[in-house]
Structures are given as structure tokens and as C-alpha cells.
C-alpha positions in Angstrom: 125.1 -38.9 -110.7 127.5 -41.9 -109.7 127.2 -45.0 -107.9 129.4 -47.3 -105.9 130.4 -50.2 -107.7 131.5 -52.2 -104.5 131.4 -52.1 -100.5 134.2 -50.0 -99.1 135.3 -49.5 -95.2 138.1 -47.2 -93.8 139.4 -47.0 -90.3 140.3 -44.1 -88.7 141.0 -43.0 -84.8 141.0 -39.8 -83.3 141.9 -38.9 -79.2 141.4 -42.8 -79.2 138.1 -43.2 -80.3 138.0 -45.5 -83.3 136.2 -44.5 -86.2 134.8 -47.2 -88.9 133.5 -45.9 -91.8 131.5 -48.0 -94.5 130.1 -47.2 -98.1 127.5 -49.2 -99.1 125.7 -50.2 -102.4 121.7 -49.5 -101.9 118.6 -49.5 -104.5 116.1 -48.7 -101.7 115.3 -46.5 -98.2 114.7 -50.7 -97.3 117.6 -51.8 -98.5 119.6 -48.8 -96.3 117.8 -49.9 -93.1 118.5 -53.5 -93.2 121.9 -53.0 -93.6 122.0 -50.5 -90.7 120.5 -52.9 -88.9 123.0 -55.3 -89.7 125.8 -52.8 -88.6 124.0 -52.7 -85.1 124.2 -56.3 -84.9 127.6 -57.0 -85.6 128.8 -54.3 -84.4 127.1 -54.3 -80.6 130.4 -54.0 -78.7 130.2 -50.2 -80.3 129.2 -47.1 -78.8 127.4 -45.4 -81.7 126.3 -46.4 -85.4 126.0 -43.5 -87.3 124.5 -43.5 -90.8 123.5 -41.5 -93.7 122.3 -42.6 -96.9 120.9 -41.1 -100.8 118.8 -43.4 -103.2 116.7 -42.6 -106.6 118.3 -41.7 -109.6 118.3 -37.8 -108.8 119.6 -38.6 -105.3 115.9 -37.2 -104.0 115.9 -39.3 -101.6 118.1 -39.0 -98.4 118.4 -39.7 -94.5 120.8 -39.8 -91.5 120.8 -40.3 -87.6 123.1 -39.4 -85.2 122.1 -42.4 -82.9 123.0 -40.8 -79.4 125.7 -38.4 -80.5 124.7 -34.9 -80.1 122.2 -33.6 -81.9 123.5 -32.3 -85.8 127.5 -33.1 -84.9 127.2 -36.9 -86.7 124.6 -38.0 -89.2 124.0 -34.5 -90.8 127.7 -34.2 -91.6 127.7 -37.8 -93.0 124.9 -36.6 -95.2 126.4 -33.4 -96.3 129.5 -35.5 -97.5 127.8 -37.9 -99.1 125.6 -35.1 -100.9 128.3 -33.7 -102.2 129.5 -36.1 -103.3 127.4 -36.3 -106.2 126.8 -40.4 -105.3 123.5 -42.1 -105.0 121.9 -45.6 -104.2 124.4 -45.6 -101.0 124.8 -45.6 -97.4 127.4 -45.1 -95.2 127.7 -46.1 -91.5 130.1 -44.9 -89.2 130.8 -46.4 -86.1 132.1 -45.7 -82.6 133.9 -47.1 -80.6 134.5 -44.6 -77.8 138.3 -43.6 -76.8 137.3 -41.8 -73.5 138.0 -38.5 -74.5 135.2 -36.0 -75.2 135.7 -34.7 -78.6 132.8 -31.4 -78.2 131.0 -31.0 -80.4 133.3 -29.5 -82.8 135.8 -32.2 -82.9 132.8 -34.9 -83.2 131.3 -32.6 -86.9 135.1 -33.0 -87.7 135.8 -36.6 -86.6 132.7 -37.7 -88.5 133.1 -36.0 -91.8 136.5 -36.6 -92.2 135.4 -40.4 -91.5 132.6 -40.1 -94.3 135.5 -38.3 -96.8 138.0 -41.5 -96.2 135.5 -43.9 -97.1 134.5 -42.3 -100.1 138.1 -41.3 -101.0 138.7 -45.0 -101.4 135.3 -46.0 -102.8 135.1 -47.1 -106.6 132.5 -45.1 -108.3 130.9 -45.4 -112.1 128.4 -43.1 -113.8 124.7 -43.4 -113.7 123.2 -45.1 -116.8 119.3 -44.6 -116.4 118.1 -48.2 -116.5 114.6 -49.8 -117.1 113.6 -53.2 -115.1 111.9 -55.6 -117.6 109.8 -58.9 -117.0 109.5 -61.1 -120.4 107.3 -64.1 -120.7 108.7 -66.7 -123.4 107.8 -70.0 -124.8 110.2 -72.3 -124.2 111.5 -72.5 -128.3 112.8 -68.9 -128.0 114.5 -69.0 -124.4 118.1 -70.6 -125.9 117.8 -67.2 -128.6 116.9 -65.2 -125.4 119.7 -65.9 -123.6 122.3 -65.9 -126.1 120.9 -62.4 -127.4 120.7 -61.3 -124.2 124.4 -62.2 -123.0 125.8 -60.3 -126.9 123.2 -57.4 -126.2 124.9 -56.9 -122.1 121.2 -57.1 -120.7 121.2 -57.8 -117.2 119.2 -60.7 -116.2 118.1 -61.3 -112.0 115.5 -63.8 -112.2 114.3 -66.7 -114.5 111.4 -68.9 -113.8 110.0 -72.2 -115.8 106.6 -72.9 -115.4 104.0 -73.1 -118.6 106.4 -70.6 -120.1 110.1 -69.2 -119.4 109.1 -65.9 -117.5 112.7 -63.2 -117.2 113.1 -60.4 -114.9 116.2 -58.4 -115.8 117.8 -54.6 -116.8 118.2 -53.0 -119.6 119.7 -49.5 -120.0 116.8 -47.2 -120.5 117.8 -45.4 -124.1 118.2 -49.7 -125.8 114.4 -50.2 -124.7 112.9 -49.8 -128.4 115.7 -51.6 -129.9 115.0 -54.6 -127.1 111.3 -54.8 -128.2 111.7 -54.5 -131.7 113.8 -57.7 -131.8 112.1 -59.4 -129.5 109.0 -58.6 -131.4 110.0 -59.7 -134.6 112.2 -62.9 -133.3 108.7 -64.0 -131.1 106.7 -62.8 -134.4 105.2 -60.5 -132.8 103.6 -62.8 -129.9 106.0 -61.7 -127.5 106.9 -58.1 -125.5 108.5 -56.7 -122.9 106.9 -55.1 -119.8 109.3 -52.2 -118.7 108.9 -50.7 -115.0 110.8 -47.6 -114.3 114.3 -48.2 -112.3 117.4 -46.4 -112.2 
């Protein structure tokens, strides 16, 4: 599987309708409505926001709409794009501003998956590395070795919090996970280990 490595957007018109198609970066079904939602938002001079999207590592998990067009000519052929695309943890919005000219519903399939192929023809796009989410509680001694390791090693790191301890959210690719605990283990003495949660 691949996934997009950055936002993309491609305009395109047809019979004077213009067609704006975005790719988006997503990790969640949550994460692909908010940012439909903010689409409809910015976008409220528009006629339609179409959207599709595909998250988990397998792509398993999928949706589109056709918001108003006709029923199977707008989100579907998003999808089916997408899909085929072999591209997961993504969404992509298209939307509408209408040229006046009724496109039937052949010409609306067509205007909408050729909208959906731009975007992605332009996208940037990397291979899947199966990835674990770790959270790490440290005493304060070890957090200066944590972080150097950690920037050597090329372990992702999202959070860091300083109460009573150092406490580190982060990712690590999935196959380096006994290697990670192992010298964490034996640098902490064995007082200190990660807890992994699956990701992708």
C-alpha cells in the first residue's frame, strides 16, 4: 500500500463547471470527516462537495458521498479511483461549482473520475511501512539519552510531557520494536519499557 506524503489539489473545468479536486493525508474515518467538513465550510459558494476516502493499513476501510449529485455518478467513481489506486490513509474531495450545463449522468461518472485521476496524478506518494505507536515513561536522568537515541535511531516522536517522570508518545516502524526495547531495557536497567499499540 502507499500513502500521500502531502496535500495536493488540481483544478479542472468541463462545459463550464469547475472541478476542484483535493488529496488529503488521513489516519482516521474522524480525521476524513473533519476535513470534509472543513471543505463545506470554505467552500459554501459551491454547488456540491464530493468525497471519497480509504484508511487502515489494508485500505479496509472506505466511504464516499455524492452530496446531491445523482445517485452513483460522483462519490462511487471517486472511490473506485482512489481504490485503485492502491493509496490509503486519504481523502479526496471534489468540488462543484456548477457551469450551467447539465452534464447527464454519463458526463458527471466522467467529469468526476477524471477529477479524482488529476489529483492523484500529481499527488506524491511513499510506501507503507507498518508502524507501531509507543508511549515510554522515563526518569528524568535518561530523557537527554532518549532523545538523542531517538533522533540517530529515526523514531518519530508526537508528544512529550514532564510531570513526576518524562512520559513520550511516538512511532516506531513495527519490524525495530525488539531492538527499541532491548536498548531501552538495558540503558533504563531494566526499570524501563515500552508500551506498543498497534498503528499503521
Amino acid at each position: 500500500m502507499l500513502y500521500l506524503k502531502s496535500p495536493a489539489s488540481v483544478e479542472t473545468e468541463v462545459k463550464k463547471s469547475r472541478f476542484l479536486a483535493e488529496a488529503f493525508p488521513v489516519e482516521s474515518q474522524k480525521d476524513a470527516r473533519d476535513f470534509l467538513k472543513s471543505r463545506k465550510e470554505k467552500y459554501a459558494d459551491s454547488t456540491h462537495v464530493v468525497h471519497a476516502f480509504v484508511t487502515g493499513s489494508d485500505g479496509g476501510v472506505c466511504g464516499c458521498s455524492d452530496d446531491g449529485e445523482p445517485s452513483g455518478t460522483a462519490g462511487r467513481p471517486v472511490l473506485e479511483v482512489l481504490k485503485g489506486s492502491g493509496i490509503t490513509g486519504c481523502i479526496i474531495t471534489v468540488t462543484r461549482w456548477f457551469g450551467g450545463t447539465l452534464l447527464g449522468t454519463g458526463g458527471l461518472v466522467k467529469a468526476y473520475s477524471n477529477a479524482a485521476k488529476a489529483v492523484l496524478s500529481v499527488s506524491e506518494t511513499c510506501e507503507l511501512v507498518p508502524r507501531l505507536k509507543f508511549s515510554l515513561e522515563l526518569p528524568y536522568d535518561a530523557f537527554g539519552w532518549f532523545k538523542r537515541y531517538a533522533d540517530n535511531a529515526g523514531v518519530e516522536i508526537i508528544s512529550q510531557n514532564f510531570g513526576s517522570s518524562a512520559v513520550i508518545e511516538g512511532y516506531i516502524p513495527a519490524d525495530f520494536s525488539g531492538k527499541f526495547s532491548e536498548e531501552i531495557l538495558d540503558f533504563t536497567a531494566g526499570r524501563n519499557a515500552p508500551v506498543f499499540t498497534e498503528d499503521f
